[in-house]
C-alpha positions in Angstrom: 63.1 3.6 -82.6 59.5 5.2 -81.6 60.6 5.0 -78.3 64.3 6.4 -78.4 62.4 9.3 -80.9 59.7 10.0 -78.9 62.4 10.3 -75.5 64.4 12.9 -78.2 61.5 14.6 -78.9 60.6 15.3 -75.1 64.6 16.2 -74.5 64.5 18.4 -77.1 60.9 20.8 -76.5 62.3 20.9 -72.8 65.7 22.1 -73.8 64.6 24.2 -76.9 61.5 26.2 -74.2 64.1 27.1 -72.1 67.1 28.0 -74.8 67.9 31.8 -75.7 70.0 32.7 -79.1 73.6 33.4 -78.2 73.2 37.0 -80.4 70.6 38.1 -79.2 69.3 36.4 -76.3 65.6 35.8 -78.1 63.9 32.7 -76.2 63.4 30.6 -79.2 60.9 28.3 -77.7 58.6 31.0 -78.4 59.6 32.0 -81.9 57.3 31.0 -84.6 59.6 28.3 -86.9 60.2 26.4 -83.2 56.4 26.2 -82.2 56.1 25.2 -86.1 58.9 22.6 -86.1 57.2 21.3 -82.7 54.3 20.7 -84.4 55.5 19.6 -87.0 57.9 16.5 -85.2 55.0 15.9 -83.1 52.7 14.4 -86.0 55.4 12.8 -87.3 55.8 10.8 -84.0 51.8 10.8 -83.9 51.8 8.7 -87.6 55.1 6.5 -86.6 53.0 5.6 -83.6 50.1 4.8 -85.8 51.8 2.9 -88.2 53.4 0.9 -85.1 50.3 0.2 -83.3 47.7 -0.2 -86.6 50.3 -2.9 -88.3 50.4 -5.6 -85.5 46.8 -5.1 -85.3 46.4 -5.8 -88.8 48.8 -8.8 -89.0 46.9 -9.9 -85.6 43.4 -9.6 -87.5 44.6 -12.0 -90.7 46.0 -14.4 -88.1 42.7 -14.8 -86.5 40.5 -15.0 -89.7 43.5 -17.4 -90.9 44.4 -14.9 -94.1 48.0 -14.0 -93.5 48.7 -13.5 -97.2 51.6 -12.2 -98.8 49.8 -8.5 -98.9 49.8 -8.0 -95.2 53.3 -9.7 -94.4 54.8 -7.1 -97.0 52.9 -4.2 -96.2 53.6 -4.8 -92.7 57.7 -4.4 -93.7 57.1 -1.1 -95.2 54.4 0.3 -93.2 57.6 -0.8 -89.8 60.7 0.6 -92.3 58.7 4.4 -92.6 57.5 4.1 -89.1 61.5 3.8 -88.1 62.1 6.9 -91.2 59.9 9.4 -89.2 61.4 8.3 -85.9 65.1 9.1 -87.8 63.8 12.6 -89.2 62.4 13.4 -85.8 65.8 13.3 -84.3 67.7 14.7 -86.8 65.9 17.7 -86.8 66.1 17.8 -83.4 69.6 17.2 -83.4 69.8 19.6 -86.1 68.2 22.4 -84.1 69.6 21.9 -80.7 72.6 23.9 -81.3 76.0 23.3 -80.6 75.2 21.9 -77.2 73.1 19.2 -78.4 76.5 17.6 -79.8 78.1 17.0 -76.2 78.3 13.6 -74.7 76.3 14.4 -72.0 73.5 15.6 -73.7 70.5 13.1 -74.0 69.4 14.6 -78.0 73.1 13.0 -78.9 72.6 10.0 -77.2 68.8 9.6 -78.6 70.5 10.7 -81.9 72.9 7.3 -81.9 69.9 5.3 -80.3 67.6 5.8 -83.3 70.0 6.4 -85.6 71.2 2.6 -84.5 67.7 0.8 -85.0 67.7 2.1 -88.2 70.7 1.1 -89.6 69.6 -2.8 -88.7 69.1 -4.7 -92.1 64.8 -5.5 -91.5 64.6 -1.5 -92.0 66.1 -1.5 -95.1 63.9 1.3 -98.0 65.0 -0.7 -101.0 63.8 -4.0 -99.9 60.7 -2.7 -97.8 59.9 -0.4 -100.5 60.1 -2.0 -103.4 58.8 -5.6 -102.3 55.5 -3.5 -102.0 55.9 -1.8 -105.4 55.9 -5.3 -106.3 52.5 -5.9 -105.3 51.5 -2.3 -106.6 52.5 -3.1 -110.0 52.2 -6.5 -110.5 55.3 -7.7 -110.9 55.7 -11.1 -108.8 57.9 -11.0 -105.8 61.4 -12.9 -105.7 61.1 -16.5 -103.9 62.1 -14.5 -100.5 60.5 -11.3 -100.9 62.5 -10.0 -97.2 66.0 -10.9 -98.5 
């Protein structure tokens, strides 16, 4: 997902730089709301990246000091399941603001679109379950016997 998002994410600042309004031929990679929205997908990326590359450390960390508890192995579910959220609103705003073009075959914000869209949609990404097994642990309420099902 962080891949195929970040991959959107390039496809989309070098298609937006270059793209003029139909009406009035304004380049909008050099309007205000795009260098905002640019920004704005970029540390969204930034944080999925973090929460991708800070969770296996963590896991990584108990595993070595032999304290995998049930904390980590559930925080690790949600801190993956947002990761893979950002990386879906990154490409539907960039699908969203692509234009009309962006919805042709050939184009690669589609086809990153599907890809992301895809690794999302696969059951270990699931909000409910990621979610609320940690609100679980937040308010105290024991976990079910298998806390990922």
């Amino acid at each position: 997902a962080l891949g195929g998002a970040e991959q959107t994410f390039a496809d989309w600042s070098a298609y937006i730089a270059k793209k003029r309004a139909a009406f009035s031929g304004a380049e909008l990679g050099k309007q205000q709301s795009t260098l905002i929205r640019a920004g704005h997908l970029a540390v969204k990326l930034e944080s999925a990246r973090m929460l991708m590359t800070q969770t296996p450390r963590a896991i990584d960390a108990a595993i070595h000091a032999g304290d995998l508890d049930q904390e980590i192995r559930v925080r690790s579910g949600r801190n993956a399941t947002y990761a893979v959220r950002l990386c879906v609103e990154v490409v539907e705003e960039c699908m969203q603001f692509a234009g009309g073009t962006g919805l042709f075959e050939h184009h690669p914000i589609q086809r990153g679109w599907r890809d992301v869209h895809g690794v999302a949609a696969h059951f270990g990404f699931n909000t409910d379950t990621a979610f609320g097994n940690y609100g679980h642990l937040v308010l105290g309420v024991p976990l079910p016997p298998n806390p990922m099902a």
